[in-house]
C-alpha positions in Angstrom: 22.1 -2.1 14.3 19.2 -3.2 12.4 17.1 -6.2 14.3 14.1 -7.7 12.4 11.2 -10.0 13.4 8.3 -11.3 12.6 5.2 -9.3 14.6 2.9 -11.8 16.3 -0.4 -11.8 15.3 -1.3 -11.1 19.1 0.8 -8.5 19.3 0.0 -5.6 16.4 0.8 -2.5 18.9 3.9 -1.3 17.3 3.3 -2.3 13.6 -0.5 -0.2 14.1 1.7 2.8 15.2 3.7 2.9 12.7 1.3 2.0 10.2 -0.5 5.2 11.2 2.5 6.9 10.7 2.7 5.5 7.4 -0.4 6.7 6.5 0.1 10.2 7.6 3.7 10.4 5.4 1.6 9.3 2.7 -1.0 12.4 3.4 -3.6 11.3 5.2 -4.6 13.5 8.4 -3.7 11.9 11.5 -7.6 11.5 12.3 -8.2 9.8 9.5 -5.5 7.3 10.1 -6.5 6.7 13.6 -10.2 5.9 12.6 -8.9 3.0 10.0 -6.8 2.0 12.9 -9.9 1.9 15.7 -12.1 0.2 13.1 -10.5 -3.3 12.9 -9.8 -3.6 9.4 -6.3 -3.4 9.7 -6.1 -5.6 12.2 -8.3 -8.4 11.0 -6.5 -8.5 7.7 -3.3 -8.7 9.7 -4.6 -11.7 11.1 -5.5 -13.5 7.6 -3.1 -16.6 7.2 -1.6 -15.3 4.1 -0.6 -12.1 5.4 2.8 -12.1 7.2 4.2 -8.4 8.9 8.0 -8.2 10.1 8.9 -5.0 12.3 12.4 -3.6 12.1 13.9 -1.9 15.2 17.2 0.0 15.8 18.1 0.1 19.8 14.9 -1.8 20.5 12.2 1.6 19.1 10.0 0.4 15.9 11.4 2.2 12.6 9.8 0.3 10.3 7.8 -3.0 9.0 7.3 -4.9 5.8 3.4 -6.4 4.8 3.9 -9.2 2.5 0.7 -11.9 1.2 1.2 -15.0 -0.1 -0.3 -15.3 -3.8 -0.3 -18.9 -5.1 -2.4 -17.9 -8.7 -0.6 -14.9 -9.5 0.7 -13.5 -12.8 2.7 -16.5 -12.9 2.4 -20.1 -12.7 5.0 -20.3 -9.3 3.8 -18.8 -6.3 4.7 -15.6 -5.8 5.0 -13.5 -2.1 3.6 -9.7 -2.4 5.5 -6.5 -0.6 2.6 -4.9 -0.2 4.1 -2.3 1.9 7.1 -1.6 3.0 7.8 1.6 5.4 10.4 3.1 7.1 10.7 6.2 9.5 11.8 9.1 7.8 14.9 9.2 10.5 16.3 5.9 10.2 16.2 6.1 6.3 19.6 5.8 4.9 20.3 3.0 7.5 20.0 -0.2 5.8 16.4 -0.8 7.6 14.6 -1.6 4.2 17.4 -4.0 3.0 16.9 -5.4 6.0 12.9 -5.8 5.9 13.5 -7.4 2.2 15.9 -10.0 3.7 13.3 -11.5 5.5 10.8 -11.4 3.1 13.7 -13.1 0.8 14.0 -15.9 3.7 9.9 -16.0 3.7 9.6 -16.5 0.3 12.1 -19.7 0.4 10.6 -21.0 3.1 7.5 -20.8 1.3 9.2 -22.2 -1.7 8.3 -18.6 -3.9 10.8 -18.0 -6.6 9.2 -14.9 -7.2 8.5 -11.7 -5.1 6.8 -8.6 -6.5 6.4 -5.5 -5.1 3.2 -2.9 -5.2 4.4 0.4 -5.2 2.6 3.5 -5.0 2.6 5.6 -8.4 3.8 9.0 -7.4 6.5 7.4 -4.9 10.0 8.0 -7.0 11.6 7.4 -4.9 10.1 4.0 -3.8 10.1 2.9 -7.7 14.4 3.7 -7.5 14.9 1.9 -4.4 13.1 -1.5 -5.7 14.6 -0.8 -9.2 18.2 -0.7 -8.0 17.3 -4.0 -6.1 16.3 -5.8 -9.4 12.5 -5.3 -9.4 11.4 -4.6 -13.0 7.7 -3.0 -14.3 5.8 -6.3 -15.5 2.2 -4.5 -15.0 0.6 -1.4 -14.5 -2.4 -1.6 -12.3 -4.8 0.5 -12.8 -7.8 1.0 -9.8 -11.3 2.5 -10.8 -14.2 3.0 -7.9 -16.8 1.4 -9.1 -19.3 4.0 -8.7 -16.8 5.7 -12.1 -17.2 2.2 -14.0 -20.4 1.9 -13.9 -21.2 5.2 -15.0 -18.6 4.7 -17.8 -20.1 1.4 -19.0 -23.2 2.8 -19.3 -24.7 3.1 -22.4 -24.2 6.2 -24.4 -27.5 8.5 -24.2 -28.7 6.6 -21.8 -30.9 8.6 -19.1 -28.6 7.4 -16.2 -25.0 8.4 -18.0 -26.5 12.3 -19.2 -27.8 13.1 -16.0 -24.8 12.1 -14.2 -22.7 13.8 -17.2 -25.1 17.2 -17.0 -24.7 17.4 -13.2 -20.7 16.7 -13.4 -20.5 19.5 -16.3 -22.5 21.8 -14.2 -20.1 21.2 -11.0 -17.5 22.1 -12.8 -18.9 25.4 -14.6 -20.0 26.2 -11.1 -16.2 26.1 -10.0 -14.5 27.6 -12.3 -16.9 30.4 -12.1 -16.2 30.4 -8.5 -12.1 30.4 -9.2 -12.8 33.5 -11.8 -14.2 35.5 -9.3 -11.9 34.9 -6.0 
């Protein structure tokens, strides 16, 4: 059976664990994950008042948690409350663990007086996009990320010193490669 609860701010050891694991399902190495871990960062935006985390168990072992943030100026004029992730070990999938992650972020949201609750999922996660759409979620927006590094380059004016020197270098990278391909 399925028990879920809400994770104590003080108390972020099994949701970190499994957050790692998260990260490494996703495909990021395991040191990688573990550094973000160390760091803080997820920890201290745990701790933010609009950020709430429930952790799902089956026989008292940690199989899964829910991330949700409260958004009072969203897309619409209601407050809304944000899955923003949502992950369950690979061996208790199939078990009703998510479903039961969402109903407490249904109860949250009433609680919280949210009519709405949107989800971020990952682009190349199918099978993430089925899950929510069977469960009602529709596509409102695309969101698109850019570093900012890229947009600054792209905004740039055209001919500018800035944009072809950054342009010559990147076409020269990429010559360089596929040179490199060609001859291995």
């Amino acid at each position: 059976m399925v028990e879920v609860s809400a994770v104590p701010k003080e108390d972020l050891g099994d949701l970190v664990g499994l957050w790692v694991a998260a990260k490494v399902d996703a495909g990021v190495p395991l040191e990688v994950a573990t550094r973000f871990a160390n760091d803080g960062r997820f920890e201290s935006a745990i701790q933010r008042a609009d950020v709430n985390a429930h952790l799902a168990r089956i026989d008292g072992r940690p199989v899964g948690y829910v991330l949700t943030s409260e958004n009072p100026f969203g897309l619409n004029p209601e407050p809304e409350v944000a899955v923003e992730q949502l992950y369950v070990d690979p061996t208790a999938r199939r078990h009703g663990v998510a479903r039961s992650l969402l109903c407490a972020v249904v109860g949250h949201a009433e609680r919280s007086g949210s009519d709405v609750i949107v989800s971020n999922v990952p682009t190349q996660s199918r099978e993430a996009h089925r899950f929510f759409a069977r469960l009602g979620f529709s596509s409102v927006v695309v969101r698109r990320v850019v570093s900012t590094t890229q947009l600054r380059r792209r905004l740039a004016p055209q001919g500018s010193a800035i944009n072809t020197a950054v342009d010559q270098l990147i076409r020269r990278r990429r010559s360089l490669r596929s040179i490199g391909t060609r001859a291995s």
